[in-house]
KETIVO-878350 format. One line per 3 residues: for each residue x, y, z of C-alpha. Coordinates in steps of 0.25 Angstrom, whole numbers, m for minus. Layout:
# residues N
X,Y,Z  ...
END
This chain:
# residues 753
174,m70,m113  177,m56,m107  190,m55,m98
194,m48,m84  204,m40,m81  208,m43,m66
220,m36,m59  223,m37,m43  213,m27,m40
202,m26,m48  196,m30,m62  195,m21,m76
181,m26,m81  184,m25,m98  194,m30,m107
196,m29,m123  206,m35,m133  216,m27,m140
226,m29,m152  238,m23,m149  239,m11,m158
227,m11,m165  215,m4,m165  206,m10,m154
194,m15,m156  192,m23,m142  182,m32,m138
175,m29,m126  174,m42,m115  167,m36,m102
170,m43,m89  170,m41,m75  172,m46,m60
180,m45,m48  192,m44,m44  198,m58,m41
189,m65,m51  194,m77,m54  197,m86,m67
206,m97,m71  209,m91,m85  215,m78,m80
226,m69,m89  237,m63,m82  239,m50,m91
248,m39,m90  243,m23,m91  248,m14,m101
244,0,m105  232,1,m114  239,5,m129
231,18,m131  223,28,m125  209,24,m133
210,8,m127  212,16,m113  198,21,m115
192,10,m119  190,4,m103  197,m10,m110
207,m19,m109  215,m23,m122  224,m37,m122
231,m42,m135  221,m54,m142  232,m64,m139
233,m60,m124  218,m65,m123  222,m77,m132
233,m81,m120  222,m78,m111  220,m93,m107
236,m94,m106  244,m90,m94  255,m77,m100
257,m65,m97  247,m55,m109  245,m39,m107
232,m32,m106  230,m17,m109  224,m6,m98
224,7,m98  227,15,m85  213,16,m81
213,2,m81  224,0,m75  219,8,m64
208,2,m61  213,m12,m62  224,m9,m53
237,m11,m61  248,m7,m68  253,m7,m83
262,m21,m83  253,m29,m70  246,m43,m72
233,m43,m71  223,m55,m74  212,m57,m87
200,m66,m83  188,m72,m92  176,m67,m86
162,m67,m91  151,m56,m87  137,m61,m80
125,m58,m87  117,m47,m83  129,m37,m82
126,m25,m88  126,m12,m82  114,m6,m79
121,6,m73  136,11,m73  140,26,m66
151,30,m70  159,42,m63  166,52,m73
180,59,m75  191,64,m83  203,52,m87
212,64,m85  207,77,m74  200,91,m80
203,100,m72  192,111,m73  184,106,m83
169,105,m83  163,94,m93  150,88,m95
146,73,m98  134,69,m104  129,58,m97
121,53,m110  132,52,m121  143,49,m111
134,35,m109  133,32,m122  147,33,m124
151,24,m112  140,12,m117  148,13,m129
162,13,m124  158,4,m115  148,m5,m117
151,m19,m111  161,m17,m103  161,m20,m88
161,m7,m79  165,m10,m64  162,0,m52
174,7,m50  180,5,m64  187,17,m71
186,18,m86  192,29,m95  185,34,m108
185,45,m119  173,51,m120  171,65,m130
187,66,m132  190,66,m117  195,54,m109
186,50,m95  186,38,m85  175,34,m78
172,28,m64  164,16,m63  154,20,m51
143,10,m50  141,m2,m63  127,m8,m58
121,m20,m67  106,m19,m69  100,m26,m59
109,m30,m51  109,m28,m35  119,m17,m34
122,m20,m19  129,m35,m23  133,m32,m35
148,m29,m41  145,m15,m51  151,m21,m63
144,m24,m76  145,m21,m93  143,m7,m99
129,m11,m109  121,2,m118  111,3,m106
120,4,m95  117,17,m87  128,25,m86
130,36,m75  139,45,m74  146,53,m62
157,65,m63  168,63,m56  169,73,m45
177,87,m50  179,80,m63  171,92,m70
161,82,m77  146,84,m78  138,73,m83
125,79,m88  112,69,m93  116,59,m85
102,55,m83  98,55,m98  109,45,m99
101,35,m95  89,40,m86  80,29,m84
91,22,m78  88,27,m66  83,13,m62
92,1,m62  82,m8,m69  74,m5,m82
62,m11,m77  55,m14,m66  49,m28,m60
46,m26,m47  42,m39,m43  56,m41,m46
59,m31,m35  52,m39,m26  39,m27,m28
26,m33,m29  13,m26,m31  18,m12,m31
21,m8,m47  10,3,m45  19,10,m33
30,7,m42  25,14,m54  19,27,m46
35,27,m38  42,26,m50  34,36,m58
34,47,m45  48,46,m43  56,40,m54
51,43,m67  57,57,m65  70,52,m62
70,45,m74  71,56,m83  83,66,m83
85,77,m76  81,88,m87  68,80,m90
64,82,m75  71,97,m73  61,99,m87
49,94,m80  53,103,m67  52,91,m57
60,86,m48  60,72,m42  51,64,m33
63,63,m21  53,55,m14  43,44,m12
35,37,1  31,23,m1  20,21,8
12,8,12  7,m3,23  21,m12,29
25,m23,19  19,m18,5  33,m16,m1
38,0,2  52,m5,6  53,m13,m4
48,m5,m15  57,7,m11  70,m3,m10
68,m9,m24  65,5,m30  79,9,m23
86,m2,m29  79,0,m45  87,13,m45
100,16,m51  109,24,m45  111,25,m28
107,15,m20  94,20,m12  96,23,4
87,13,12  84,20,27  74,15,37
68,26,43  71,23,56  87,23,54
88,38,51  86,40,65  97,44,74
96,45,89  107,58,87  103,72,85
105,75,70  108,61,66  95,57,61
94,69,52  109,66,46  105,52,44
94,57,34  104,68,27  114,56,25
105,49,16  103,61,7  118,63,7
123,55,m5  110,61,m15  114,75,m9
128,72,m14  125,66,m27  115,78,m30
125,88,m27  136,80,m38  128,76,m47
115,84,m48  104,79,m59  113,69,m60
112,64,m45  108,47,m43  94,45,m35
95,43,m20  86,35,m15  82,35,0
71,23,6  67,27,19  58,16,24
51,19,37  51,32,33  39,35,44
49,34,54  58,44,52  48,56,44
37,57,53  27,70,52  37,81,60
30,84,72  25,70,75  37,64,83
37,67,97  51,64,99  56,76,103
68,75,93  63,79,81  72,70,72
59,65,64  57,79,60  71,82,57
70,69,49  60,73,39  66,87,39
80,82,34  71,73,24  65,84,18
77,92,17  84,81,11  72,80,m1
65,93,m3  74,103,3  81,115,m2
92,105,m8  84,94,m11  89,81,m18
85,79,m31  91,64,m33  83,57,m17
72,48,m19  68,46,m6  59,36,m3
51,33,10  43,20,16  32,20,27
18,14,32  14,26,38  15,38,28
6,47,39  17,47,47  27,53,38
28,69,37  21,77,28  31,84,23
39,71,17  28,69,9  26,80,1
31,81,m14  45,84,m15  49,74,m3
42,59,m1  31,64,m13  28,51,m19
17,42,m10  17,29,m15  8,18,m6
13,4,m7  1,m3,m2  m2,m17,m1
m3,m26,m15  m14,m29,m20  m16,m43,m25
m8,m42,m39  4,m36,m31  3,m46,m18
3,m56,m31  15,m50,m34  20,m50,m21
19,m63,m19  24,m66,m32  38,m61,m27
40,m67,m14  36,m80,m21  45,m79,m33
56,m86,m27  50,m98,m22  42,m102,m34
56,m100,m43  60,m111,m33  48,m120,m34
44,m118,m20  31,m111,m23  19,m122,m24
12,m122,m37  m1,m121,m26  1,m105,m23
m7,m96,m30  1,m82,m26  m12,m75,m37
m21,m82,m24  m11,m77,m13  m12,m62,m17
m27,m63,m17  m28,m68,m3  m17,m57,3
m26,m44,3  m18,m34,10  m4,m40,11
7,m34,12  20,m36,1  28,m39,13
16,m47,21  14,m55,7  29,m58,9
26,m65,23  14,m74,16  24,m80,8
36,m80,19  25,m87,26  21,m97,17
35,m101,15  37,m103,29  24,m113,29
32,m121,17  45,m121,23  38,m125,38
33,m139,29  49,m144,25  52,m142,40
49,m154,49  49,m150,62  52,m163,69
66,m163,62  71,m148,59  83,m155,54
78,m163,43  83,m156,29  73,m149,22
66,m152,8  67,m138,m1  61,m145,m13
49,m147,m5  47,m132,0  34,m128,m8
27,m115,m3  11,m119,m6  m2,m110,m5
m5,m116,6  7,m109,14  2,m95,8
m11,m99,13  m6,m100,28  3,m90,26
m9,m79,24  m14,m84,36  m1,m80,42
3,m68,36  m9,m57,38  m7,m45,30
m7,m33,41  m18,m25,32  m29,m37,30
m42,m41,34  m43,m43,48  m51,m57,46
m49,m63,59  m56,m49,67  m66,m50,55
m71,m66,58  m70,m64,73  m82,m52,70
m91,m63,65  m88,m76,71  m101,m81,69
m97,m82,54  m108,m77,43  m122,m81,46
m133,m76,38  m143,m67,47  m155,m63,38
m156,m54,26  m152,m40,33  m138,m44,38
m135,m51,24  m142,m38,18  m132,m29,28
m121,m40,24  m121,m37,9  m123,m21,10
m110,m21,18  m102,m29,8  m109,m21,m4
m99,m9,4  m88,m19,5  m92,m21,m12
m92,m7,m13  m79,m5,m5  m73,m13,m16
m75,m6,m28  m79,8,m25  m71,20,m29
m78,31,m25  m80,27,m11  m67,20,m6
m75,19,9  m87,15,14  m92,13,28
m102,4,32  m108,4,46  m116,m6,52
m125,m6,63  m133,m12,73  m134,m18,87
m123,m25,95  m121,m39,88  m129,m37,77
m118,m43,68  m112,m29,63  m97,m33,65
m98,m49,60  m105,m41,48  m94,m29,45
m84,m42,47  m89,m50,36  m90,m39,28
m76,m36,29  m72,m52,27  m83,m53,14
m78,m41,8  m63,m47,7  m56,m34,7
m41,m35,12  m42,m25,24  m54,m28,34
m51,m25,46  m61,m21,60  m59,m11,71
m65,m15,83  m64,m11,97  m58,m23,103
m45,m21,95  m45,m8,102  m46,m11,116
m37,m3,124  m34,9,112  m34,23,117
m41,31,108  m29,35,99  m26,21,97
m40,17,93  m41,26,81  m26,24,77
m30,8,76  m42,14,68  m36,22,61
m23,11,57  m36,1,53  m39,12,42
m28,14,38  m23,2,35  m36,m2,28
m32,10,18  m21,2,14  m30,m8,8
m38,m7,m5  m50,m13,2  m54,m14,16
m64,m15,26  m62,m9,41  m74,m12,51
m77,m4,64  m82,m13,73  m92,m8,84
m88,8,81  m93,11,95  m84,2,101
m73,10,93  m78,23,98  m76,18,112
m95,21,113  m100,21,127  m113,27,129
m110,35,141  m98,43,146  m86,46,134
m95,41,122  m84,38,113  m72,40,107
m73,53,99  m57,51,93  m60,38,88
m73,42,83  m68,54,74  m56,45,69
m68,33,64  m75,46,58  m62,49,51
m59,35,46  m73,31,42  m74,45,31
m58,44,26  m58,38,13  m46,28,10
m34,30,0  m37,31,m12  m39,17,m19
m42,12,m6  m58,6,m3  m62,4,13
m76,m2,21  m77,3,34  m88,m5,42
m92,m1,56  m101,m7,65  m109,m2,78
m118,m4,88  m121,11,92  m125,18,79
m132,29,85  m118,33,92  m112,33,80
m121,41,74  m119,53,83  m106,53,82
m106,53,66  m99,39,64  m112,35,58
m110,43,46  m98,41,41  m101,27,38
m107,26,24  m117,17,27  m124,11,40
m131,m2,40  m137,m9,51  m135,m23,56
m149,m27,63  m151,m36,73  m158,m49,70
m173,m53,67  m179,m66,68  m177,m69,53
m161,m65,53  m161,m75,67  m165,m86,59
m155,m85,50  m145,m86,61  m150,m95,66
m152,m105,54  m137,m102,52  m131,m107,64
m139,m118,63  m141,m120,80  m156,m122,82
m166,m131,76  m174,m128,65  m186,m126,72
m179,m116,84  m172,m106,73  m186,m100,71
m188,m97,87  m172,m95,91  m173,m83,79
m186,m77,84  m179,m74,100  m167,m69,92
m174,m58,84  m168,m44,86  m156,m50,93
m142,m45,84  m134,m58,79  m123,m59,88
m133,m61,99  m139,m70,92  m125,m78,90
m122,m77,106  m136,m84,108  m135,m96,100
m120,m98,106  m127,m97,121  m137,m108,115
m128,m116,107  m116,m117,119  m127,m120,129
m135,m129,121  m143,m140,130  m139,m152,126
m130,m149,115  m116,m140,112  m113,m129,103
m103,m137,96  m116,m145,93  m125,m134,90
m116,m128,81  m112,m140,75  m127,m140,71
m130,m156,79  m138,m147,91  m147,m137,90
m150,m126,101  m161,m128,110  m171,m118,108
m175,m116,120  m162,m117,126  m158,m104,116
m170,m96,122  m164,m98,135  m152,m93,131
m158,m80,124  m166,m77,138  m154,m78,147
m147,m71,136  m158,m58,137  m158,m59,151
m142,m59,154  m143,m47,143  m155,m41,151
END
């Protein structure tokens, strides 16, 4: 049992035995809580001076061993203080104060404990250095398992000279600091650091060799803990840029002649875990709590104001640096939206200038001629190209890390964690298969896999609602989240970077049908690139070109290319979807395609009728030539580095495209014919719509025609069947007249004529 010491204002956390007029040797009972805690076995106690001056430095409380015995019995005992005690608890020598039982939680030892420094009695003029190192030791010893409180004052003799300290912050390891009361027990790996009162005339010295990996408040890291899926690679390469250095002490680094990284950008597609990421890395760290500004709300509508808005976060690590030097706590500042605030200098048209002064403070503030040695700055956006270049050089925002979207161990991951919960509760059917899930989600975002399982619980939940009777009280036990409802939830959560499959079946609604041995031969050279694609690591981009006449089938093939292949970023650029564009617009839509598709390992972008793109006309203005230089560009840049792209493009016109280059920056052209008698019975015999004997005759008028023709034909024949319907036809209980199909083929020709 340990016991409290309560007075009207506040509690003294420790208390011992002592004999009367013995040497003490006390037993040590830790305890802590607040002021007004309550208990039915309470002692009423009356405070006297502590006998000597070696008990008034030991931080204890000393009562006779038959005052504890009466302690279950209403008297009057006495209870020793010394005056620091007596200080801090508020009372005066001959007061009665209250003794209570109280039992420490589990879990509360200090993981961290500063402690600000000064003389019992003021030195006037005096100069003396501490070292951080032995001092420490000393204090575990003195001190160990005893409770320390924020704000508590404790005297001690240290090398023959007598010192109090002031308890500054007490933070238990992994506790949330913002809820949490600092109180907790002294253990041999507390981290203890130190602070000079100010004109006290101590210096501490090794402060950082006292206890230097402690700069973090956990000895390990599990990130899916934190909530981080799928990013322990961005994780490593961030801690080993900009913390490993900070790790070691001050004469390692000023040995090695570097200085600090004093910032970092993390960069990536919306929803992959930036915030996130720079948020729990903020609350790993010991020491300050890290400055969270949204780019936007450092923007003032008053001249000046915005660029004091950016000094004021610099303030406090100014200050601190100027106090305390080497020996200075890391500032951490999380701008998110960075973008909006550090744009290139020159770009805004504003006429204020405030984004330029903006970036100017910044880089004053981290690289200039008094630049902070003790600011980690770190910055968040989607659009690195818009920042300033300036800010990203070494010295300011140097470390690049990309936060791209998971792959499918760290979507497994992902999902793993927003799952957690409701499987410890039983609500997660045995039937989900989340190994399955991550699979199926190529190209999700962490925060889009987030809304697939929001989703699906909303399906469960929508099961246990009646909506006849919205009253009637609801079955919990009977809430289970099946794979069914992730299944529908992927059908309602599409990731903003995948496969545009819908655009991609609407290319070939006639489905796959097989039309002789050169489109299959066409087919498989196409898909061997898609193959190649996959694998290579000498040529991460390969173009493919593929043309012919007007509906000879060059799209519906590009389309099932990129549906066959199973990459996680297909998407097609046609000229319907950009109906209306100036011509700026046109090639910033092209040009967001690719770079989107360089957010993904694998993908596929088709360029759907190329003259149509270029705006082809074959008299007057010919084309556009802005569109055409920014296709040229696109089609020879190679993606980032680890990242593998196909681009396919189909035409019509490929002499045009030939004099004006386009031709040859594609790596390979192959040519999609129109169809012979052989490849038109093999249509034919697919669809199944003529009798046996009329295949043969029906394919020999379609020879030389190009498939899609051939389609729109037999859809005239079938819709206007004598006799019959084209449900029927289809169904496969008509056939087409043959004859009736020759009269369709002639008015055909002669409308066409």
């Amino acid at each position: 049992m340990a016991y409290l010491l309560r007075s009207r204002h506040r509690l003294f956390p420790v208390l011992a035995f002592w004999r009367p007029y013995q040497s003490p040797s006390p037993a040590l009972f830790p305890m802590a809580a607040r002021l007004g805690f309550g208990t039915s076995s309470s002692l009423k106690m009356t405070v006297v001076n502590t006998p000597n001056q070696d008990l008034a430095l030991t931080n204890f409380a000393y009562c006779s061993a038959g005052d504890l015995r009466r302690f279950a019995i209403p008297g009057s005992s006495q209870i020793a203080l010394n005056a620091v005690q007596r200080r801090h608890t508020k009372v005066s020598a001959g007061d009665q104060i209250s003794v209570a039982p109280f039992v420490p939680p589990e879990d509360f030892s200090l993981a961290l404990l500063t402690l600000e420094l000064d003389y019992v009695k003021a030195k006037t003029n005096r100069n003396e250095q501490l070292d951080a190192v032995i001092l420490a030791q000393h204090l575990r010893k003195k001190f160990v398992n005893q409770v320390m409180t924020a704000g508590q004052r404790v005297s001690f003799e240290f090398l023959g000279t007598n010192y109090i300290f002031t308890v500054n912050q007490a933070m238990v390891e992994g506790q949330d600091k913002s809820k949490a009361i600092e109180r907790g027990i002294i253990s041999s790996d507390t981290y203890i650091v130190f602070e000079a009162a100010s004109n006290s005339g101590i210096k501490i010295i090794n402060q950082r060799e006292a206890a230097s990996s402690n700069i973090f408040r956990q000895k390990e890291f599990n990130l899916q803990k934190l909530g981080i899926g799928g990013l322990s690679a961005e994780f490593t390469d961030i801690f080993r840029r900009a913390f490993a250095s900070r790790v070691f002490p001050p004469h390692v680094t000023n040995k090695l002649g570097i200085k600090h990284v004093k910032g970092m950008l993390l960069y990536g597609p919306p929803g992959t875990g930036k915030t996130l990421m720079a948020r729990q890395i903020g609350k790993l760290l010991n020491g300050r709590e890290p400055k969270i500004v949204n780019g936007p709300e450092v923007l003032s509508k008053y001249v000046g104001e915005t660029e004091k808005n950016v000094r004021d976060l610099f303030a406090d690590a100014e200050q601190d640096q100027r106090t305390r030097g080497d020996q200075s706590d890391l500032h951490v500042i999380i701008f998110d939206e960075i973008d909006a605030i550090c744009k290139s200098r020159g770009s805004t048209r504003d006429g204020t200038g405030v984004h330029d002064s903006i970036v100017n403070q910044l880089l004053t503030k981290i690289d200039g001629v008094e630049s902070l040695n003790n600011v980690l700055l770190i910055g968040m956006t989607n659009r690195k190209d818009l920042l300033d270049e300036a800010l990203l050089r070494p010295g300011r925002l140097e470390v690049h890390v990309e936060i791209n979207l998971p792959d499918e161990n760290g979507r497994l991951q992902i999902l793993q964690i927003h799952t957690n919960k409701m499987k410890e509760n039983s609500f997660l059917s045995a039937d989900v298969n989340l190994q399955e899930l991550a699979a199926r989600t190529k190209n999700y975002s962490g925060a889009e896999l987030e809304g697939v399982v929001k989703s699906a619980v909303s399906f469960a939940l929508n099961r246990q609602i009646s909506m006849d009777d919205l009253t009637k009280p609801l079955d919990e036990e009977n809430i289970k989240v099946t794979m069914d409802d992730f299944l529908s939830a992927l059908q309602e959560i599409i990731p903003a970077f995948g496969a545009s499959t819908d655009d991609l079946e609407r290319c070939r609604l006639n489905g796959i049908v097989e039309c002789g041995e050169r489109h299959r031969h066409l087919y498989q050279r196409a898909m061997l690139l898609a193959e190649q694609v996959k694998v290579s690591k000498g040529s991460p981009l390969l173009t493919c070109l593929l043309e012919g006449p007007g509906g000879s089938g060059k799209t519906a093939m590009a389309a099932s290319i990129g549906i066959d292949s199973d990459f996680p970023y297909v998407k097609i650029v046609s000229a319907e979807s950009m109906i209306g564009l100036s011509e700026g617009s046109k090639c910033a839509q092209i040009v967001k395609v690719f770079e989107d598709a360089y957010k993904s390992q694998l993908s596929i972008i088709i360029l759907d009728d190329i003259e149509r793109l270029l705006e082809y006309v074959a008299i007057g203005p010919r084309f556009s030539n802005l569109i055409s230089q920014t296709l040229l560009v696109l089609l020879k840049r190679l993606p980032p580095k680890g990242k593998n792209m196909l681009v396919i493009g189909t035409t019509s016109e490929v002499g045009f495209l030939e004099s004006l280059g386009i031709c040859d920056a594609f790596s390979v052209t192959y040519r999609v014919p129109t169809l012979t008698r052989e490849d038109a019975t093999k249509v034919l015999e697919g669809l199944n719509v003529f009798a046996e004997d009329d295949i043969d005759a029906a394919a020999e008028v379609l020879h030389g025609l190009p498939l899609k023709k051939l389609y729109m034909l037999v859809e005239m024949a079938a819709q206007g069947a004598r006799g019959g319907s084209s449900e029927a036809i289809y169904s496969g209980k008509e056939k087409i007249d043959i004859n009736h199909f020759y009269d369709i083929l002639s008015d055909a020709v002669s409308i066409h004529r």
